[in-house]
C-alpha positions in Angstrom: 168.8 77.7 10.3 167.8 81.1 10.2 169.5 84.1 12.5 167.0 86.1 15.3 167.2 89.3 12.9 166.4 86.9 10.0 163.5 85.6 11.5 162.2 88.7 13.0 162.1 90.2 9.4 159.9 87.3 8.3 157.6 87.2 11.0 157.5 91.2 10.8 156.0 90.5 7.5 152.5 88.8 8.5 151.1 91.9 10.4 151.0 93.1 6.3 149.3 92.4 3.5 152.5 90.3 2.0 152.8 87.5 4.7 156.1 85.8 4.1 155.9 83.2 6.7 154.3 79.8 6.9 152.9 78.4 9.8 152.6 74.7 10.8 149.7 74.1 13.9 149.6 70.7 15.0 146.3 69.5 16.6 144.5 72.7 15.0 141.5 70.8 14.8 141.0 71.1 18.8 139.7 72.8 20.9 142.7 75.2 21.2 144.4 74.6 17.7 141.5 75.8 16.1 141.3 79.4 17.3 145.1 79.5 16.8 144.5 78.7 13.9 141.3 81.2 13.3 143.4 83.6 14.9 146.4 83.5 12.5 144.2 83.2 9.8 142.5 86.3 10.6 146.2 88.3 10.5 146.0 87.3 7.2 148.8 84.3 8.4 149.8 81.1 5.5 148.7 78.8 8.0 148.7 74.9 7.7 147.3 72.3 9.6 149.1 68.8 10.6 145.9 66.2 10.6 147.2 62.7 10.5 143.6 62.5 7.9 143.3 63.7 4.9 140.6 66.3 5.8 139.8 69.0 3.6 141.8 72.0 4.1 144.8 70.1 6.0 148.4 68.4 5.4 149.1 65.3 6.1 151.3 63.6 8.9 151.3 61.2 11.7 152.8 62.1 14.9 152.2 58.4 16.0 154.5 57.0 13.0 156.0 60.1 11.5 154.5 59.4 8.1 154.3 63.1 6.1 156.0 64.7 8.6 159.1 65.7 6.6 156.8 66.8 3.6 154.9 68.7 6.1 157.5 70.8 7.6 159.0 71.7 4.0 159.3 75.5 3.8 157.5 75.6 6.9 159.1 79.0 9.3 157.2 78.6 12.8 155.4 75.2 14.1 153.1 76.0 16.6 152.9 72.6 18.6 149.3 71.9 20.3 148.9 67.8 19.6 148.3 66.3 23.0 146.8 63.2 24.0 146.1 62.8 27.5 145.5 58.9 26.8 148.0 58.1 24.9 151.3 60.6 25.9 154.3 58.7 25.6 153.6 57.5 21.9 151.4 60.9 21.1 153.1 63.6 23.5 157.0 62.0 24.0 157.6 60.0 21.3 155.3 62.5 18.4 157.1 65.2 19.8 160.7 63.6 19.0 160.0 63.0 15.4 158.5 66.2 14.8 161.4 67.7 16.2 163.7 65.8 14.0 161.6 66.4 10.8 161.8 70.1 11.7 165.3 70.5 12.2 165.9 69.2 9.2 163.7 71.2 7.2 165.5 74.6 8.7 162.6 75.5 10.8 163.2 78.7 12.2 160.7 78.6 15.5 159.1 76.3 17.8 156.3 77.3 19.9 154.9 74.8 22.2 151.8 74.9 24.5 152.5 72.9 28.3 150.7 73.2 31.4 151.6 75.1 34.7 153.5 73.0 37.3 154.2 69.9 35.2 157.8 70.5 36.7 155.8 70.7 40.4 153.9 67.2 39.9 155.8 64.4 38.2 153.7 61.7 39.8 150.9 62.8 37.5 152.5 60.6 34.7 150.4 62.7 31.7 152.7 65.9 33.6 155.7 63.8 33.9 155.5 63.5 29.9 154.3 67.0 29.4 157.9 67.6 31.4 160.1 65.5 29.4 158.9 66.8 26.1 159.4 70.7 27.4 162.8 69.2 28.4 163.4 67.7 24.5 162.7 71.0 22.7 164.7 72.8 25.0 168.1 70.5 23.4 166.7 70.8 20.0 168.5 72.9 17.4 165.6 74.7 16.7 164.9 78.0 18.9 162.3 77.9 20.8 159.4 79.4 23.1 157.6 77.1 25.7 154.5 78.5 27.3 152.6 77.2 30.3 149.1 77.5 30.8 146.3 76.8 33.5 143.6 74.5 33.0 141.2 75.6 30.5 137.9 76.3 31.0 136.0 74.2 28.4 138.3 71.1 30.2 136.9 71.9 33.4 133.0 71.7 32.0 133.8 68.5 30.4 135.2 66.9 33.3 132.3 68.5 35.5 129.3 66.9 32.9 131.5 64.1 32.9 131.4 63.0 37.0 127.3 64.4 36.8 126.5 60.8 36.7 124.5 61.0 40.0 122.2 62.2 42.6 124.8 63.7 44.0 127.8 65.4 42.8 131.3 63.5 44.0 134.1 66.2 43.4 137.8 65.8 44.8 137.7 67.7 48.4 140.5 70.5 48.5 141.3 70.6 44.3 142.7 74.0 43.3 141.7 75.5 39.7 142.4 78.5 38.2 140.7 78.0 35.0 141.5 80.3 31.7 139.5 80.3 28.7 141.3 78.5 25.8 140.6 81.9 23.4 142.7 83.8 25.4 145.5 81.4 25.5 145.2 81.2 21.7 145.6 85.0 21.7 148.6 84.5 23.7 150.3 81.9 21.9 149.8 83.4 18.5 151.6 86.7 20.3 154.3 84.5 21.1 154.7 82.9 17.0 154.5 86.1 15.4 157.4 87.4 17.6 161.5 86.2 18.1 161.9 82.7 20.0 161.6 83.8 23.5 162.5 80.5 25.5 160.5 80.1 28.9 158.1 82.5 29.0 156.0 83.7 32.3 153.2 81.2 32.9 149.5 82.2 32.3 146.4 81.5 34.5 142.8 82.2 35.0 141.3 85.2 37.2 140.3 83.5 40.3 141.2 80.2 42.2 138.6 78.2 42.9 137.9 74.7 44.6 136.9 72.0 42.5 133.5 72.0 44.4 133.0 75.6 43.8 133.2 75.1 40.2 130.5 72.4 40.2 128.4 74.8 42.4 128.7 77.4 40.3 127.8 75.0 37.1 124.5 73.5 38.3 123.4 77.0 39.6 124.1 78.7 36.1 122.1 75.9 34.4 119.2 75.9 37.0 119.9 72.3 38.2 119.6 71.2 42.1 122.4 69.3 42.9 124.5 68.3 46.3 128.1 68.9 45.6 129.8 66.4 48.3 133.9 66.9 48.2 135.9 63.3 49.0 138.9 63.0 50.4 141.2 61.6 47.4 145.1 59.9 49.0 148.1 59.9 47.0 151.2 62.2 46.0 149.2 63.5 42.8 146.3 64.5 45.1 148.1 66.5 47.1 149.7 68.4 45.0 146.6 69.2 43.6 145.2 70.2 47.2 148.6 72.3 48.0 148.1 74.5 44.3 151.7 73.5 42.4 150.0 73.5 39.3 148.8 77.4 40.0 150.2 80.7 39.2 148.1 83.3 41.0 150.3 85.8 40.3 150.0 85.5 36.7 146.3 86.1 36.0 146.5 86.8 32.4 143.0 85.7 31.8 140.2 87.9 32.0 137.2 85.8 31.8 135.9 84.2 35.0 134.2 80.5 35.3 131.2 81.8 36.4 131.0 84.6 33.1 132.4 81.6 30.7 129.2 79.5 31.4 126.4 82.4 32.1 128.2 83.2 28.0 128.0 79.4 27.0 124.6 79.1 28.3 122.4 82.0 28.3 123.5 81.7 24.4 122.3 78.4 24.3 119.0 79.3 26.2 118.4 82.3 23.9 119.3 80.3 20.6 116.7 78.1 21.4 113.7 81.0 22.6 114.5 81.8 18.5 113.1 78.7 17.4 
């Protein structure tokens, strides 16, 4: 395993011409592994990308069976860990996790940078939070170092889940919700900060600008794309509810991201509307 001053001298390296450090991104086809990966490749990073296919431009290995994993790591300084599956967590998050830790300790990796979510410690009757919990819990007794960092919910989740529920009339949304959405480039910036520098552990927690109901981000959706719709909150029971009424999965202190809801769609939108006038 490599010292903190022997690390920091590779790392140091990739702001130059002669990068001497090679970077693994799981899940850099997403949403947010591909602007990590954009982004690293634009500081003129090695990067490599874990795809359990045998796309183009990728390595392969399976978090699900561990297949190429071991080859994948080899030589491999920094693994920048953004594989998630919401559906599937314990074989995907939990159990992916656990093998790509092993692989990676194995091959000497020197850093470990993994992406979680903001009060998964807050709201372990979510059970896709639990997991997110026990896997922040499993690189923290690896013998790798390593740097967690929490984020919000992003914005491009919340427009998926919003076009999603527009199934209706009428627009059902969960009365009371709390969101502070962040837009996933600016946690990429972040995250990519956090590989090109010394393992740092638990870092602070990073959030959007401005809290918002659940409802008030539907409102604000149908009014940027010129659509009528009634926004009707519903009470929702439960532990996992609540906490999502009583904001343990917020840090409004921590408002590292710039861009608002409401300026994310009038960007994703009155593109899309002017793209279109050009044809």
């Amino acid at each position: 395993m490599l010292e903190a001053n022997e690390l920091h001298a590779i790392i140091g390296a990739s702001s130059g011409t002669g990068n001497a450090s090679k970077i693994l991104v799981t899940g850099g086809t997403g949403s947010l592994g591909s602007l990590v990966v954009d982004r690293l490749q634009a500081k003129g990073c090695n990067v490599q990308i874990l795809s359990h296919s045998k796309r183009p431009g990728t390595v392969q290995g399976d978090l699900l069976t561990g297949e190429g994993l071991e080859k994948a790591v080899e030589g491999i300084d920094v693994i920048i860990h953004c594989a998630s599956s919401p559906t599937n967590p314990r074989q995907v998050d939990v159990e992916g996790t656990k093998r790509l830790l092993h692989a990676a300790e194995q091959a000497g990796v020197a850093h470990f940078v993994f992406i979680s979510i903001v009060g998964v410690d807050r709201n372990r009757s979510y059970p896709y939070y639990a997991m997110k919990l026990e896997v922040e819990q499993m690189i923290e007794q690896a013998a790798i170092p390593w740097t967690i960092l929490r984020a919000t919910q992003f914005h491009e989740f919340v427009l998926t889940l919003i076009q999603f529920l527009d199934r209706l009339p009428i627009m059902l949304m969960p009365k009371g919700f709390l969101i502070q959405p962040i837009e996933a480039s600016e946690v990429a910036d972040r995250l990519v900060e956090l590989a090109l520098s010394t393992p740092a552990e638990r870092v602070t927690d990073i959030g959007g600008p401005k809290v918002w109901t659940a409802a008030d981000l539907a409102r604000t959706y149908f009014n940027t794309i010129g659509q009528k719709r009634r926004v009707v909150e519903i009470p929702l029971p439960g532990k996992v509810a609540q906490a999502f009424r009583t904001g343990v999965h917020l840090c409004p202190e921590q408002k590292y991201g710039k861009v608002r809801w409401d300026e994310f769609l009038n960007q994703r939108f009155n593109k899309n509307l002017t793209d279109k006038d050009k044809h």
